[in-house]
Each structure stands twice: as structure tokens, then as C-alpha cells.
N, C-alpha and C positions, 0 to 999 in steps of 0.2 A: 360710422353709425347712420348716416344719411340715408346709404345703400339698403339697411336693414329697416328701417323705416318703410323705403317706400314698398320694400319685398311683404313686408308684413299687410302693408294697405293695398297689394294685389293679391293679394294671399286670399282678407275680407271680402275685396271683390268677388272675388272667384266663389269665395264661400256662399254668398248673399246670391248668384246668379247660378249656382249651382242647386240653393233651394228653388229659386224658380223652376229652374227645369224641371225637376221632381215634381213641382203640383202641374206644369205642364204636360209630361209623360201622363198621369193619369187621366186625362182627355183627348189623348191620342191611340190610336188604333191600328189595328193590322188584322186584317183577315186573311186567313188559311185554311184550302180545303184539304182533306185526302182521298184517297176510293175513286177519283176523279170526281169529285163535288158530292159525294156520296154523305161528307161530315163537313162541316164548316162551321169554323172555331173563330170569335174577335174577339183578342186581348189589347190590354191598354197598354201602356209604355211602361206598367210598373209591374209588370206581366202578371195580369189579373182576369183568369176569363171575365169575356161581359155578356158571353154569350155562347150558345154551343146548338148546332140545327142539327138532324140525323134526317136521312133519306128516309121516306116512311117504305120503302120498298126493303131498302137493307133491314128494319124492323122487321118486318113480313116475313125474311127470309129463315129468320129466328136463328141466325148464325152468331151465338155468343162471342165467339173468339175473334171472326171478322170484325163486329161490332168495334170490341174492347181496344182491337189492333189500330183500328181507323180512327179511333177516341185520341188514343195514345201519340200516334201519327201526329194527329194535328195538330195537339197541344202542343208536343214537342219542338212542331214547324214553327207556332206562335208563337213560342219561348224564344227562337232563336232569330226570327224575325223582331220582335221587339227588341232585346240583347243590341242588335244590327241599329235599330233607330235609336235606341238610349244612345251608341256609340259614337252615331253620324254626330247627333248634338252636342255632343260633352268633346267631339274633336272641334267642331265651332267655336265653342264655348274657351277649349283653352291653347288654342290655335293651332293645335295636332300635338301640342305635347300629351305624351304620354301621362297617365298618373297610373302608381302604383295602385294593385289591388283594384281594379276595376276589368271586371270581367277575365 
């Protein structure tokens, strides 16, 4: 029972520093362009645009689809960049083991 014990108060651990992280990610950042800096998207760790810039030339150009494409691009780069830093941490966190369901 000892064993089960102390598994259970690593367990909390993990739990209690795993909320950290979470309010951590959301102050963390990653910037992505696409169009070669035509768009540039910063999501936080909790993949939350914070922010989204459009080339005012690509406006100009009034090409709908490019627009929409290069939107799409980047957020998606964001998403998968952040994905990437939540990852880096939570293998820190639980010293590369794996946890199910996570990403």
C-alpha cells in the first residue's frame, strides 16, 4: 500500500503543476507568417489568436482567395507551433513520459 500512496501524491503533483502550465501557455507566444510575411498570426500556448496583421498590399490586391489562403496558412502554422511548445513543457514536466490523450 506504501507504493500506492506515494503514486497517488505524484499523481497530485503532476496534477497541481500541470495546472500551472495551463495559466503558463496562456502568456506564451509564437509568431507565424505565411505569403513570406505577407500574414502574421501570435497565438498563445492555449492556441488562442492574439493577434492577426495582413500586408496592406495583399488587401490592395483584392484577391479574396489568396487572402483567405494565407489567413488559413498561418493560423494553422500557429496551431501546430503552439501543439509543439505545450509538448516541449508537459515532456519537462513529466520527464518524457508519455500521457495518454494528449495531442
Amino acid at each position: 500500500m506504501r507504493g500506492l500512496g506515494e503514486l497517488m501524491k505524484q499523481a497530485q503533483k503532476i496534477k497541481a503543476k500541470m495546472e500551472e502550465l495551463q495559466q503558463e501557455m496562456a502568456s506564451r507566444t509564437v509568431e507565424v507568417t505565411s505569403g513570406g510575411g505577407m500574414v502574421k498570426v501570435v497565438m498563445n500556448g492555449k492556441q488562442e489568436v492574439i493577434s492577426l496583421e495582413i500586408d496592406p498590399e495583399v488587401l490592395q490586391s483584392g484577391d479574396r482567395e489568396l487572402i483567405q489562403d494565407l489567413i488559413i496558412a498561418a493560423i494553422n502554422e500557429g496551431i501546430r507551433r503552439s501543439q509543439q511548445l505545450w509538448l516541449e513543457e508537459l515532456k519537462k514536466l513529466t520527464g518524457g513520459f508519455p500521457l495518454p490523450g494528449i495531442f
